[in-house]
C-alpha positions in Angstrom: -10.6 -16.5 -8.0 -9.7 -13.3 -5.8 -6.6 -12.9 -4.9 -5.8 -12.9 -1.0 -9.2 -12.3 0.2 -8.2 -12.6 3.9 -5.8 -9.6 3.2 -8.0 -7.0 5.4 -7.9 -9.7 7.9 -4.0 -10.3 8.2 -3.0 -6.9 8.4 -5.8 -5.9 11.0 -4.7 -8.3 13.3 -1.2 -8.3 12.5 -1.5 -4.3 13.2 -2.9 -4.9 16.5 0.0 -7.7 17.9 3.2 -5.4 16.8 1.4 -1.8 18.0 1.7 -0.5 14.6 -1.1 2.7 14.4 -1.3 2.6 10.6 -0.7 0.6 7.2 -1.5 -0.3 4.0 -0.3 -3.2 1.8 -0.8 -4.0 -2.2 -0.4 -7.2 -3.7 0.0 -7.9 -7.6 -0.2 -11.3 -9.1 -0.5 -11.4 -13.0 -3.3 -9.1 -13.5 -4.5 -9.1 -9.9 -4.1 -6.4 -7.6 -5.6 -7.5 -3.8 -4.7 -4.1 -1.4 -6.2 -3.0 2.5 -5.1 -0.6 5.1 -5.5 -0.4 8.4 -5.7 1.8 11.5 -4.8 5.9 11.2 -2.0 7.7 9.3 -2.0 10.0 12.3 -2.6 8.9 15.5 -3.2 12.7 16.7 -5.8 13.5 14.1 -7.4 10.0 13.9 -7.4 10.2 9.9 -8.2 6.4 8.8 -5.3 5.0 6.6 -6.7 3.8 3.2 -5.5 1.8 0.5 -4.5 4.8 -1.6 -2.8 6.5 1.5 1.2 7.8 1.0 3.6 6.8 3.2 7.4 7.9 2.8 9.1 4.8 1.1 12.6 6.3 2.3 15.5 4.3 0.5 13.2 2.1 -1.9 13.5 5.8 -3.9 16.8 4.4 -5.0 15.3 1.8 -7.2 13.9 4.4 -9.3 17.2 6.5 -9.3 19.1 3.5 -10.7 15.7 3.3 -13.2 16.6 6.6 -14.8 20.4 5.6 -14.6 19.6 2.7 -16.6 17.6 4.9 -18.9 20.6 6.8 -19.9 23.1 3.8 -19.9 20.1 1.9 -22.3 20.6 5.4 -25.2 23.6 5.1 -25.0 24.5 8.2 -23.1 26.2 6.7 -20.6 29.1 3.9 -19.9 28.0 2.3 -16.5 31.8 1.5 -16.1 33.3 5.1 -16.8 34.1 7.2 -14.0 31.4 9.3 -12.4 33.5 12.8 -13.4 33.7 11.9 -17.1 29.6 12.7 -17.2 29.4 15.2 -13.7 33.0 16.7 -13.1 31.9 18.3 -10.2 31.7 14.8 -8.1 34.3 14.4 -5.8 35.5 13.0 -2.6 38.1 14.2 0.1 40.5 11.6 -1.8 41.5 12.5 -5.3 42.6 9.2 -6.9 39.4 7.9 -5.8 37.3 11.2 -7.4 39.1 10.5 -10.8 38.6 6.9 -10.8 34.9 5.9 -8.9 32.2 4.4 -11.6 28.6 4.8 -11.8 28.3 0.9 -11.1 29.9 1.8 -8.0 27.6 4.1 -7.0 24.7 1.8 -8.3 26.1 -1.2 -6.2 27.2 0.7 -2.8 31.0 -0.5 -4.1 32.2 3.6 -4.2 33.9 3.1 -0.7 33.7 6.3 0.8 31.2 7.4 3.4 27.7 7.2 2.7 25.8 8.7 5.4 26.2 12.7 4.4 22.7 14.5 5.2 23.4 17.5 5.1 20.5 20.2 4.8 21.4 22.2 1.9 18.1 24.4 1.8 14.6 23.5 0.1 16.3 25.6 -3.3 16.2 23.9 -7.0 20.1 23.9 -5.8 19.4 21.5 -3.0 21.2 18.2 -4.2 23.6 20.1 -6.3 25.0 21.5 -2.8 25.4 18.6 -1.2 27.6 17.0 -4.1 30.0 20.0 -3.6 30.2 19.1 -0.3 30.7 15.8 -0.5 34.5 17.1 -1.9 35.5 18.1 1.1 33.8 15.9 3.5 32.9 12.2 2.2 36.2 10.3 3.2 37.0 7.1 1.6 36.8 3.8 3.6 38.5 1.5 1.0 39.1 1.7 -2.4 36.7 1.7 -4.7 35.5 -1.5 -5.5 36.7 -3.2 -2.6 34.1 -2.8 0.1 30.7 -2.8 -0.1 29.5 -0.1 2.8 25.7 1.4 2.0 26.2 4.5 0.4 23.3 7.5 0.1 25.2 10.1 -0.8 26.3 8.3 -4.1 22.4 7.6 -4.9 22.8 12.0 -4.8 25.4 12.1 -7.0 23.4 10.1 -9.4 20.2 12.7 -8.9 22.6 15.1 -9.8 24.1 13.5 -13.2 20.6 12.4 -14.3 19.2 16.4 -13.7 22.4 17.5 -15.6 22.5 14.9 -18.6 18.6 15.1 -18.9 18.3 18.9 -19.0 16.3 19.1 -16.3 15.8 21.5 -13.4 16.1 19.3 -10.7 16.1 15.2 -9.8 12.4 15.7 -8.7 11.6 16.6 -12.4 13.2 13.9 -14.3 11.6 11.7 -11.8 8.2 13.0 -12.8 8.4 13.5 -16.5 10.6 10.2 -17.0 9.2 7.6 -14.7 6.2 9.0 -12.8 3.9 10.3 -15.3 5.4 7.5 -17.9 4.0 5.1 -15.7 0.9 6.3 -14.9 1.3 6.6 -11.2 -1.4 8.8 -9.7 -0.7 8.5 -5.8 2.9 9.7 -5.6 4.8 12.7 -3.9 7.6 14.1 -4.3 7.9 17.5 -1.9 5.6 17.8 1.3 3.7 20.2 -0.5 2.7 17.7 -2.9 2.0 15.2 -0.1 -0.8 17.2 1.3 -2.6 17.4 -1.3 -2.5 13.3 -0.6 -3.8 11.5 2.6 -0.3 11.1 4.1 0.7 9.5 6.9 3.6 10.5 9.5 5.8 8.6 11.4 5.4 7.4 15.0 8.4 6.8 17.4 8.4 5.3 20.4 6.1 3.0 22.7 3.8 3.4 23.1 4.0 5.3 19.4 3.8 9.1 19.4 3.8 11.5 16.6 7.3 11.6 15.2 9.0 15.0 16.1 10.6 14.8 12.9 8.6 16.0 10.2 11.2 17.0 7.1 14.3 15.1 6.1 16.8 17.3 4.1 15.9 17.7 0.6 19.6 17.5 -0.3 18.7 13.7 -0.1 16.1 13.3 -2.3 17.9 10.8 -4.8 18.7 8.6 -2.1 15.0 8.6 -0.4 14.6 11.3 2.2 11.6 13.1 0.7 9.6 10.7 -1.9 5.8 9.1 -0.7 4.0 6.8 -2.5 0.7 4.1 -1.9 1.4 0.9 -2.4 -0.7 -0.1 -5.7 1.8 2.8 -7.1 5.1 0.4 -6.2 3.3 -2.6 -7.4 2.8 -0.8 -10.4 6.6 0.2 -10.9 7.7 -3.3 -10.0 5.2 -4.9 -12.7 6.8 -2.6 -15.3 10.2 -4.1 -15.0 9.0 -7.6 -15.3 7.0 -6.2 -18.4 10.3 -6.0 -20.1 10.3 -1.6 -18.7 6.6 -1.8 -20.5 3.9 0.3 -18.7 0.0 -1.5 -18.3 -0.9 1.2 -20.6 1.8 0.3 -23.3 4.2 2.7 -22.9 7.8 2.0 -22.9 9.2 3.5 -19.4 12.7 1.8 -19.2 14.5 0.3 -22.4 14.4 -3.6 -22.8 16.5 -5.5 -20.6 16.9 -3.2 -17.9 15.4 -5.7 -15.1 18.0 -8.4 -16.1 20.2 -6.2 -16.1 19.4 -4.8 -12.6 19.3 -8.2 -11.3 22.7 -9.8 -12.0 24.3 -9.6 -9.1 27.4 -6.9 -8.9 28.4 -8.0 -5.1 28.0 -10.3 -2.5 27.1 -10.0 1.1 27.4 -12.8 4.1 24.8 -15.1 4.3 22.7 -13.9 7.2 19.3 -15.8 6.5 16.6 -15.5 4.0 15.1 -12.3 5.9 18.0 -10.6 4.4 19.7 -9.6 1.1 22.6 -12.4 -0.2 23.8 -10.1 -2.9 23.2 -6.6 -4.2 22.7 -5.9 -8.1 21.8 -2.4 -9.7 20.1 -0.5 -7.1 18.2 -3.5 -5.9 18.8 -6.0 -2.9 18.7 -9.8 -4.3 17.3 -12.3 -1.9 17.3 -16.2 -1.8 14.2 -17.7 -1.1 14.7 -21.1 -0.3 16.1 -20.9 -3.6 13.6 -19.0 -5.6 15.4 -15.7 -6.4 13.4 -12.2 -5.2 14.6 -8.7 -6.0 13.3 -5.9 -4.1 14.7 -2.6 -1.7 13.5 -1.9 1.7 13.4 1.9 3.1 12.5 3.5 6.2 12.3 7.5 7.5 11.9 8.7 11.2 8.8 5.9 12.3 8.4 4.5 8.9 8.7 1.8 7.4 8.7 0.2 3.2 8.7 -3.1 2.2 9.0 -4.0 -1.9 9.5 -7.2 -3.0 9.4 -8.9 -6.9 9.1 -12.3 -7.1 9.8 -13.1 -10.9 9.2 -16.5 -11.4 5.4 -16.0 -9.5 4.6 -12.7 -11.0 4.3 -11.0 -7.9 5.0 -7.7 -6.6 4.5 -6.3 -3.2 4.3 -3.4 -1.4 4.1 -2.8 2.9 4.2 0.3 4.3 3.5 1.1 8.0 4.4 3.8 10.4 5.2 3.0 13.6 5.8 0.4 16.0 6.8 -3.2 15.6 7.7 -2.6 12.3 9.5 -5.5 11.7 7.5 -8.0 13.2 4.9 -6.5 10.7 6.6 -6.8 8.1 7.8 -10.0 8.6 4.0 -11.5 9.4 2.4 -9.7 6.3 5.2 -10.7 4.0 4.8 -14.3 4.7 1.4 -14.5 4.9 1.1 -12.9 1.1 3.7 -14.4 -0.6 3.1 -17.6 0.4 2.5 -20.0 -3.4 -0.7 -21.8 -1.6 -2.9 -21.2 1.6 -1.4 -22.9 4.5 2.4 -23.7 2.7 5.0 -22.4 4.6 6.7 -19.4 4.4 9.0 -19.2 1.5 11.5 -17.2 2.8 11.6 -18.0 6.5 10.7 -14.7 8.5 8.9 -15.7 10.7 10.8 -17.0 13.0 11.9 -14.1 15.4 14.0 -12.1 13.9 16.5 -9.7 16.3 15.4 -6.4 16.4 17.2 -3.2 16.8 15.9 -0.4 18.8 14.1 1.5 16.1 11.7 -1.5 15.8 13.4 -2.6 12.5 15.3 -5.6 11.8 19.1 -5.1 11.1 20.2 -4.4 7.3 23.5 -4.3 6.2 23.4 -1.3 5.6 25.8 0.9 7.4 28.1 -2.0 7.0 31.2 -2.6 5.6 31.8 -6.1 3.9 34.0 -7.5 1.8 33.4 -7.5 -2.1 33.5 -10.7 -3.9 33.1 -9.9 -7.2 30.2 -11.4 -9.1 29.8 -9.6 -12.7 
């Protein structure tokens, strides 16, 4: 039987209520893989989006950070629970008890406490990242302790490119990222510089209504570990989310991430106030853990200047999915798409309740918590 056959369907329309110019969505169930796109990656060139178009997938790049984290914590060459400084003494923050004492689970779990929103343009240079920790000494003040808070941190998901470059030998975060989990994986549609992206048919952002060419084109490179430069296609992110409920295996056999790394991910390292289904109830290792009605679902969401990524796991259904779209309502989108293909049956109702309205913020996107501060309850 084929697996969503009304997808094209869905999204066209869907596309067309919300104002969204362009899209493209992949589904994977088992063995199945049922993707579509719609509309234009550019509404000033017309250029039709296609299934195997890249779209920036902004902070869902942290998922694959925390991957080659993981990689090192499953060899043995790192302690998640030792401080960041015993493997990169360079990190540091404006306060010096907290340099000496903040853990890569910290970082992995947004538990670091100090501020997170450092984007800094260090230059386009193999140096780029490493720049931006040393100036994260003297700039990235501390909130609470560490531990205490959970407050969404990307300049910890840099600090994390910069240890995996450092203990992997490796020029740059952008080449462990190849060698260790892109290529490993066999992911063909997948950028990591603009450069590479053209060579791609990549969409831009729109802003706006009605949507216009985003004026922002480059976000600093400084903040690639955390998401501000990475574009995939969808099948690509199906793909990486049916290696981790493969045990870390690849389709091809490879071994990408040691065993147990998804479980591991997955328990649950903080918890967050119950805001509905729509949003995440816990955070583990890099991902965002949702309750479903009570089915558990992992995934990360990310969005650059008009664009928008939505990745989702289901475990107990074997389904991974993938919505990118750039420009206007994108979470209305989102919210319609993900309901409509995720659903267990045709006609049940939506497992995780988004579509009832959902409040919107100005950007088009639905609130996350992450510029938040909340209080940790600890869960591991």
């Amino acid at each position: 039987m084929t697996l969503l056959p009304d997808l094209q369907g869905w999204i066209d329309r869907a596309a067309g209520r919300h104002g969204v110019p362009g899209a493209a969505v992949a589904v994977g169930v088992g063995d199945q893989l049922a993707e579509a796109a719609t509309g234009v990656v550019n509404l000033d060139t017309g250029v039709e989006a296609t299934a195997d178009s890249l779209f920036q997938i902004g902070s869902v790049t942290k998922v694959w950070t925390a991957a080659l984290v993981m990689q090192l914590a499953g060899e043995g060459l790192v302690d998640l629970d030792e401080p960041v400084r015993r493997y990169l003494p360079e990190f540091g923050v404006l306060d010096a008890a907290a340099s000496d004492s903040i853990t890569m689970r910290q970082l992995l779990s947004h538990t670091g406490g100090f501020d997170g929103d450092l984007f800094e343009d260090t230059g386009r240079g193999d140096d780029a990242v490493a720049k931006l920790v040393a100036f994260m000494r003297s700039n990235a003040r501390q909130v609470s302790g560490p531990g205490e808070l959970f407050s969404y941190c990307n300049a910890g998901y840099c600090a994390l490119g910069a240890l995996v470059a450092r203990l992997r030998g490796r020029r740059t975060w952008e080449v462990a990222m190849r060698e260790l989990l892109i290529e490993p994986l066999g992911a063909r549609h997948m950028a990591l510089y603009p450069e590479e992206a053209i060579m791609f048919r990549a969409a831009v952002g729109h802003v706006g209504e009605p949507p216009r060419v985003s004026p922002w084109r480059l976000l600093p490179q400084s903040n690639a570990p955390a998401g501000s430069t990475p574009s995939a296609a969808p099948r690509d992110l199906v793909r990486f989310g049916r290696m981790l409920l493969a045990d870390g295996v690849a389709a091809d056999g490879t071994r990408v991430v040691p065993a147990g790394t998804f479980d591991e991910m997955c328990r649950p390292q903080v918890a967050l106030p119950r805001l509905g289904e729509r949003y995440p109830a816990a955070w583990g290792l890099g991902l965002m853990l949702f309750d479903w009605d009570g089915t558990p679902v992992v995934g990360h969401d990310g969005s650059t200047p008009g664009q928008s990524t939505t990745w989702r796991i289901v475990p107990d259904r074997g389904l991974v999915l993938a919505i990118h779209e750039n420009g206007g309502h994108a979470s209305a989108f989102i919210d319609e798409v993900q309901c409509r293909s995720s659903r267990p049956r045709p006609g049940s109702a939506c497992p995780h309740g988004c579509c009832r309205p959902a409040p919107r913020c100005r950007s088009g996107r639905r609130p996350t918590p992450g510029g938040t501060p909340h209080r940790r309850s600890p869960t591991r």
